[in-house]
C-alpha positions as CSV (number, residue, x, y, z in Angstrom):
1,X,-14.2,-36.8,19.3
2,X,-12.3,-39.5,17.5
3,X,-14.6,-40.0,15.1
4,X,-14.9,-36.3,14.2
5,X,-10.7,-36.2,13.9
6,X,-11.3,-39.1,11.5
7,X,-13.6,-37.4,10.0
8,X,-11.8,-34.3,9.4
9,X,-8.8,-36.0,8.4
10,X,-10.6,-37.6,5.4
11,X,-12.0,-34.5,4.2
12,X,-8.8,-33.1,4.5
13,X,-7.2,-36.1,2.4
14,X,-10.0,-36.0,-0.4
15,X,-9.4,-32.1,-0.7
16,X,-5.6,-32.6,-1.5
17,X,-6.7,-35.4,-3.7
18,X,-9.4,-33.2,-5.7
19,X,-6.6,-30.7,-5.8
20,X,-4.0,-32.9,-7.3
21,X,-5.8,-34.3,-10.1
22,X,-7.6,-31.0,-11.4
23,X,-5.3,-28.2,-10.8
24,X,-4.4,-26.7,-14.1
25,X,-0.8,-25.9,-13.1
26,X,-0.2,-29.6,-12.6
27,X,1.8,-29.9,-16.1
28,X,4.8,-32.2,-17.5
29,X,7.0,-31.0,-19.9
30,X,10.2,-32.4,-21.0
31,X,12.0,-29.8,-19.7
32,X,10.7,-29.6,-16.1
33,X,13.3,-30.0,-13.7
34,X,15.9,-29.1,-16.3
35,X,18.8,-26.3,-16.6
36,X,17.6,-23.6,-19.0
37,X,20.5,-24.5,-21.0
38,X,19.3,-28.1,-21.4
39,X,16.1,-27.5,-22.3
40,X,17.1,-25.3,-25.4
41,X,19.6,-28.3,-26.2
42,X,16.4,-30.4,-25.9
43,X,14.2,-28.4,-28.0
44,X,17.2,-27.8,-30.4
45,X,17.7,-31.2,-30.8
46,X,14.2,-32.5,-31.5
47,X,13.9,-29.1,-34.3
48,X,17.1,-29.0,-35.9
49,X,18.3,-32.5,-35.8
50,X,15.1,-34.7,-35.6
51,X,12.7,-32.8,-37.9
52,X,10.1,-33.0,-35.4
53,X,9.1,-29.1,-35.6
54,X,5.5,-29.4,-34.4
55,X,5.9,-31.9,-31.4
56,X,8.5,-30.0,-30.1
57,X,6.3,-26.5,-30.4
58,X,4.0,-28.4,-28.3
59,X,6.1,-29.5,-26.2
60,X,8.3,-26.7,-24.8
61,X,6.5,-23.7,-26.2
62,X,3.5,-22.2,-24.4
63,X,0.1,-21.2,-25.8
64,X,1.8,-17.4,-25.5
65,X,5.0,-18.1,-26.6
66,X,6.5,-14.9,-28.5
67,X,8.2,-16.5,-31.2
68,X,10.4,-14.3,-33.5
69,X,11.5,-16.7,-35.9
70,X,9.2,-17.4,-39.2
71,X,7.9,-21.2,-38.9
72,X,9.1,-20.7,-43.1
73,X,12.4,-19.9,-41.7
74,X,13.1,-22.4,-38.4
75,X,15.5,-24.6,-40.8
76,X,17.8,-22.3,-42.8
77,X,17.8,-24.9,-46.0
78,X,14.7,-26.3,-45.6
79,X,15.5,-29.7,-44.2
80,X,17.1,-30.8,-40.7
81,X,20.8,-30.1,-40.1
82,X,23.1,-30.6,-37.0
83,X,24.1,-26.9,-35.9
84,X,27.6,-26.3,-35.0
85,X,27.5,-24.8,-31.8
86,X,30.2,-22.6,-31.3
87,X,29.0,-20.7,-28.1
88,X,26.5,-20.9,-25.7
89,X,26.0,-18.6,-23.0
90,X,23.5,-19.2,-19.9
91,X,22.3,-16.8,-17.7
92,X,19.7,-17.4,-14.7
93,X,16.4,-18.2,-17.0
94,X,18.1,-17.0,-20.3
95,X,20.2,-18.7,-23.1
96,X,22.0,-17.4,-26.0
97,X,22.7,-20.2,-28.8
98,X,25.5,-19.2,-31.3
99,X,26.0,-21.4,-34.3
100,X,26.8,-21.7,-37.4
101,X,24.7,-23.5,-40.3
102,X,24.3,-23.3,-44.2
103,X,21.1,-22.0,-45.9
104,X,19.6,-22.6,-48.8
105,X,21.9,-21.5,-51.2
106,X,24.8,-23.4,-49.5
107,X,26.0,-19.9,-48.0
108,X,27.8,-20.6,-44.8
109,X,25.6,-18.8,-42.0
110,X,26.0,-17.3,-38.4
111,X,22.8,-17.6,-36.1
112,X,22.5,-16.2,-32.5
113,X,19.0,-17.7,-30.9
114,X,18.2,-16.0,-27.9
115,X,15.5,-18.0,-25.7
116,X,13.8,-17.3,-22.3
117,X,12.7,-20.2,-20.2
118,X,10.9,-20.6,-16.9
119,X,9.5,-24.0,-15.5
120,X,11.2,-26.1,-18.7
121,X,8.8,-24.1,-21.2
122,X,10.3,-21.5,-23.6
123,X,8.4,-17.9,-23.4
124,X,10.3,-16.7,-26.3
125,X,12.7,-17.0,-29.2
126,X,14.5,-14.2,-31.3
127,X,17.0,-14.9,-34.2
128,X,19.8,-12.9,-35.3
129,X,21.2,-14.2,-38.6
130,X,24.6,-13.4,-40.3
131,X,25.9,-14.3,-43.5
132,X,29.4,-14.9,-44.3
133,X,30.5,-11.9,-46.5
134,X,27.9,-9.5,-45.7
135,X,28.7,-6.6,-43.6
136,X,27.7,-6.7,-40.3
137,X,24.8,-5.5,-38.8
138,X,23.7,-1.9,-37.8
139,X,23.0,-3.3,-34.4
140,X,26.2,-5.2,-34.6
141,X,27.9,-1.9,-35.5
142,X,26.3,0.7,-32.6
143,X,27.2,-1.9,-30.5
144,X,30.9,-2.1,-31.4
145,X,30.8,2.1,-32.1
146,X,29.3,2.4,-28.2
147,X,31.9,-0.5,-26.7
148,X,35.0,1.5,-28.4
149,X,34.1,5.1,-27.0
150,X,33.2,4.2,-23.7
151,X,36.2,2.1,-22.8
């Protein structure tokens, strides 16, 4: 009987072992174990700031990412830039990144990311961009027309 439990036992051991070193779900990312909020400062960081566009895809994005924002488009002139945050707003798995930035043509710029993370991945990105002197947007506007007749 004891040699069966020992037995057993050691089955039982190699199974969890087998387990643990071929399970597919068995990932690291940078973000694992992170706020939502701090892995889009993460992944903001290493795009906007460092440069390092495709090392961070591969590192917070997953292969089904649904990524709104044109990889021609990610840095609004072309080259890395330190955005000024001027709001973030975090709510259970989703973050809202306002900031401003200056594209290409030196026009001072408005830009509202909207991310969705789960298990310190990003699932997806959209981009709302405003540029100073431009009227605002027609979303921008039914928004404010609905918020003013039903308050």
């Amino acid at each position: 009987m004891r040699i069966l439990s020992i037995l057993i036992g050691a089955i039982f051991v190699a199974w969890i072992a087998h387990g643990l070193h071929t399970n597919p779900r068995w990932t690291w990312s940078p973000g694992e174990g992170e706020l939502p909020r701090d892995v889009v400062a993460l992944y903001m960081d290493m795009v906007y700031e460092q440069g390092k566009e495709e090392e961070a895809k591969e590192l917070f994005f997953l292969a089904n990412t649904k990524d709104e924002v044109p990889a021609e488009r990610l840095l609004p002139n072309g080259e890395t830039f330190t955005p000024e945050v001027i709001r973030v707003i975090a709510e259970g798995f989703n973050v809202a990144v306002h900031f401003s930035a200056k594209d290409a043509n030196g026009v001072p710029t408005e830009f509202i990311e909207v991310y969705h993370v789960r298990g310190g991945r990003i699932l997806s990105r959209e981009r709302i961009v405003h540029r100073t002197g431009e009227p605002t947007t027609v979303l921008s506007q039914r928004v404010a027309v609905h918020l003013t007749t039903n308050e």
